[in-house]
N, C-alpha and C positions, 0 to 999 in steps of 0.2 A: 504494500500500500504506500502512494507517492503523497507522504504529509506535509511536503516542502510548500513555503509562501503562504502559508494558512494564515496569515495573522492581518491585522484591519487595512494595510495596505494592498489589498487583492483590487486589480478593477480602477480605473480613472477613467475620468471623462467629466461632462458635464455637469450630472446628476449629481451631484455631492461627493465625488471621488467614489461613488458604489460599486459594489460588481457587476461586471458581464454577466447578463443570464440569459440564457434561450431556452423557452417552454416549446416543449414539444407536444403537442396537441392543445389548443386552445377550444375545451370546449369547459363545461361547466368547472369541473377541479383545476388544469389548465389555467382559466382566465379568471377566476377566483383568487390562487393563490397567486398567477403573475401578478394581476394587480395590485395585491397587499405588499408583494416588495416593490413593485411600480411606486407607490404610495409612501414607503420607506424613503424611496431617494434612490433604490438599484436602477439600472441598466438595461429594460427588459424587454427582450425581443420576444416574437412568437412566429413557430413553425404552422402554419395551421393551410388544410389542404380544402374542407369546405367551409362554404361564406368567406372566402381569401377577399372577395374585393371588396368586402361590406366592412371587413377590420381593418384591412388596406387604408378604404377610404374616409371610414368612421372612428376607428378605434373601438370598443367593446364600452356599453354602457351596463355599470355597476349597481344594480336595486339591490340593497343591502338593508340588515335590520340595523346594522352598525352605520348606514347614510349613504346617500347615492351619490358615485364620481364617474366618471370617465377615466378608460385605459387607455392610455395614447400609448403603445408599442415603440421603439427607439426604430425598431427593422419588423416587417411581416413580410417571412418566405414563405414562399408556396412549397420549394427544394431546399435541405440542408446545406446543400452547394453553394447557396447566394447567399447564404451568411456569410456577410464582411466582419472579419476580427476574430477572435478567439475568445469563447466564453468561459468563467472561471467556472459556470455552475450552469450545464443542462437538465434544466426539471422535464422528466419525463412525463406528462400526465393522461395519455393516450389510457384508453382502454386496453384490458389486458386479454388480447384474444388471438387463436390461432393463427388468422387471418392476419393481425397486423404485426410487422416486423421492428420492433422498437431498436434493437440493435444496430439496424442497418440504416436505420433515421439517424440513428446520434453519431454513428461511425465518421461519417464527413469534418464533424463540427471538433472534434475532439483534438485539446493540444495537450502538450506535458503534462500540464497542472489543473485540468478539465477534471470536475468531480461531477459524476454522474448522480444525479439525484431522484428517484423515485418517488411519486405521489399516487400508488395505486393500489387497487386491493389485491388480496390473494395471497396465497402461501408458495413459499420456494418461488416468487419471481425476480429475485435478482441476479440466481443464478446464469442466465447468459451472458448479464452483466458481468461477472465475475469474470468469467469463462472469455470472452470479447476482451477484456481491459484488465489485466490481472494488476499491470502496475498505476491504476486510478484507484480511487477512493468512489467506495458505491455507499452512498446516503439514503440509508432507506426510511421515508416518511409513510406513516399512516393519520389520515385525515378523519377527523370524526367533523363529520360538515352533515348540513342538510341542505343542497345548494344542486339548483336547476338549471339547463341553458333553458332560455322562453322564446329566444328572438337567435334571427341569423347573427346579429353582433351584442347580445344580449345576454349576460348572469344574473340570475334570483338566486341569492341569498335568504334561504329561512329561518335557518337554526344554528347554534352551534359554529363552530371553525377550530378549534383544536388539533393541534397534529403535534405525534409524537414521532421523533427521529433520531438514527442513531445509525454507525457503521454499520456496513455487513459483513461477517455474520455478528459481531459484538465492537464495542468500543466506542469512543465518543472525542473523536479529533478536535484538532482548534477549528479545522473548516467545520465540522459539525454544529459547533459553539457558534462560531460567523455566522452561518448559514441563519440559526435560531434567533439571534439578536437582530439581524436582518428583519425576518420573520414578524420578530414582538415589537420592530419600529415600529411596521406596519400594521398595529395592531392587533396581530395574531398570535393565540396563547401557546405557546410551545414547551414541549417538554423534552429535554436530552435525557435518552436512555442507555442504558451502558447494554442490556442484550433485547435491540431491536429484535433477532427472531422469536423471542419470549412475546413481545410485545405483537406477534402474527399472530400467534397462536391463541393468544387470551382475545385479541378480537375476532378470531375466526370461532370464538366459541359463538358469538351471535351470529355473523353473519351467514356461518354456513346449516344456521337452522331457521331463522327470521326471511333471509333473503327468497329460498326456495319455498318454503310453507307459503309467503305473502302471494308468489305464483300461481302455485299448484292448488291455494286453500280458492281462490276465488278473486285475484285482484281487493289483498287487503289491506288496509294500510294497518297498523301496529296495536293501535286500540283492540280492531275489530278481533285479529287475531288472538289478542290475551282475554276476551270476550266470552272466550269459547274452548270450554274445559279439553275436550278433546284435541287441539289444534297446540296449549300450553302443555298438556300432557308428551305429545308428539317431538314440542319444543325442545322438553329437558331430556326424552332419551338425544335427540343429536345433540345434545350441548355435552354430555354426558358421553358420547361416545370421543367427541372431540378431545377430552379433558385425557382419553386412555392413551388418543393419539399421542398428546404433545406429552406425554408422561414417557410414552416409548421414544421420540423423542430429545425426551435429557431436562422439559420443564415440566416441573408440577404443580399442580393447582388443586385448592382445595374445591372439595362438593359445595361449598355454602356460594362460591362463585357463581353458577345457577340460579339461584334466586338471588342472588345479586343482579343479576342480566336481568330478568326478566320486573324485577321491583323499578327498578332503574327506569326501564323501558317505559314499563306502565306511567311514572311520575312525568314522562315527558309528552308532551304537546302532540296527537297523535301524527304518525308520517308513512308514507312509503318508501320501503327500501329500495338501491338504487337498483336490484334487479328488476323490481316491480316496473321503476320509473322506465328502465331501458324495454319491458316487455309492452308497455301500455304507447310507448314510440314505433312499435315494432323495428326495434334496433335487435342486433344481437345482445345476448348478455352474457357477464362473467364466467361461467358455469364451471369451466377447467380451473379457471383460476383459484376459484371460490369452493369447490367442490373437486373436480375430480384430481386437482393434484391430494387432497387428503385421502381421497379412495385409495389412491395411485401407492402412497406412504404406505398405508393400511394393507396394500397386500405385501408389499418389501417388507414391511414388519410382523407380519402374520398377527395383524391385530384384526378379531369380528365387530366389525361396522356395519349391518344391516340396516339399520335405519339411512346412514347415509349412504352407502351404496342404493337404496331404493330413492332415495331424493333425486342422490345424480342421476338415477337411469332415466327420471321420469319429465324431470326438468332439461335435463341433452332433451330427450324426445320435443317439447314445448321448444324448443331452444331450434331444432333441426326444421321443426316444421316451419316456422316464423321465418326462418331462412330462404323457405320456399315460398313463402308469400303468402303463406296458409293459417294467418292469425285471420 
């Protein structure tokens, strides 16, 4: 890992001597969190392939509970290629799906001191990163947002913004430190973790049982789902199987965690989760990310997941269809 030049003289230019940053996918996570270090004072370019002329020519407007601004972008590429300059910090925040090749996006863009930053969900996704970039620093952030695109150059902001980040697979560099302080100019509350892949795993205990049940139970948003005995019964076996997983693993977590999740949940303002939001788009959604890399684990570890191997089988199927046009 290349931890050279970490420290507050990263990046000059205009903006307050900030860092170079290029988001790669600008769409709701993407142009959320560009903007918040846009808002800091960074440097912040976007990669973005649809509504390219509408952020080109508009920039990305911010409805925000925290107040509405404008993203004016320093550079919008269509191609990694016409990025002019070297950025210190590529936020990846593309969806994580078969289909799209995030590797091969940032590959162009990358200099010596280029620290690839992740804003996505799913378990075991930095791996290629690693694997691609072995002498970079891979920043892996998880976002606890409730946050929409609504418009071709448009973010809604709901709820929440939270993002916890730290090396991969453990530690907590001065860029990581940067990157945060950045982060919390812009008024985003962050937390430096010392073992980011602990910190997948305890959120994949929700999301890889909320996201598919909100699916598969009927288009529900989160109320409706703890509403209904059977559907929270359903919840805690996969929270519950997840918990064996990250146990086999190397992290443990206790059972009271469960109802932790789910108390949590109920106190907050009801929502849908973001595979819900991507199936009601008919977009693709997470599914491998979120689900079948833990299936995947689960037989390399010869751990029984029944519950989630039937989520994944049922939700790829919704997932396959939608793809055909067939929602």
């Amino acid at each position: 890992m290349n931890t050279k030049n970490a420290d507050l003289s990263l990046g000059s230019g205009d903006r307050d001597a900030g860092p170079r940053v290029l988001v790669v996918g600008a769409g709701a996570i993407g142009g959320f969190y560009g903007a918040k270090l846009y808002q800091a004072g960074a440097r912040v370019s976007v990669l973005c392939r649809s509504h390219f002329e509408e952020v080109r020519d508009h920039g990305i407007d911010i409805q925000s509970i925290g107040g509405n601004f404008k993203f004016l972008p320093e550079q919008v590429i269509r191609h990694p290629e016409e990025y002019q300059g070297v950025p210190d910090f590529v936020v990846v925040a593309t969806k994580v799906l078969p289909e799209v090749n995030a590797v091969h996006l940032v590959r162009p863009v990358m200099g010596p001191q280029t620290a690839v930053v992740l804003i996505q969900n799913g378990l075991f996704i930095e791996k290629p990163f690693l694997e691609a970039f072995p002498s970079h620093e891979i920043i892996s952030c998880l976002a606890f947002i409730s946050v929409r695109r609504t418009g071709p150059a448009q973010v809604t902001h709901q709820d929440f913004g939270r993002l916890a980040l730290g090396n991969y697979p453990s530690g907590a560099s001065s860029k990581v430190r940067l990157l945060s302080q950045w982060f919390e100019r812009g008024g985003v509350e962050c937390e430096v973790v010392p073992q980011v892949e602990r910190s997948r795993w305890q959120k994949l205990i929700w999301n890889a049982s909320f996201n598919p049940v909100s699916v598969l139970g009927g288009a529900l948003n989160t109320e409706s789902i703890l509403k209904q005995a059977e559907l929270t019964e359903l919840l805690r076996k996969a929270m519950r199987e997840v918990l064996r997983l990250a146990g086999a693993g190397g992290y443990e977590f206790p059972e009271s965690i469960i109802q932790q999740n789910l108390d949590a949940t109920l106190s907050m303002k009801p929502f849908k989760t973001s595979m819900l939001v991507d199936f009601e788009a008919g977009r693709p959604m997470e599914v491998e990310a979120i689900l079948g890399n833990a299936v995947r684990f689960a037989m390399e570890k010869n751990v029984p997941v029944p519950v989630l191997e039937s989520l994944h089988a049922l939700i790829l199927s919704v997932d396959r269809k939608g793809r055909m046009g067939g929602r």
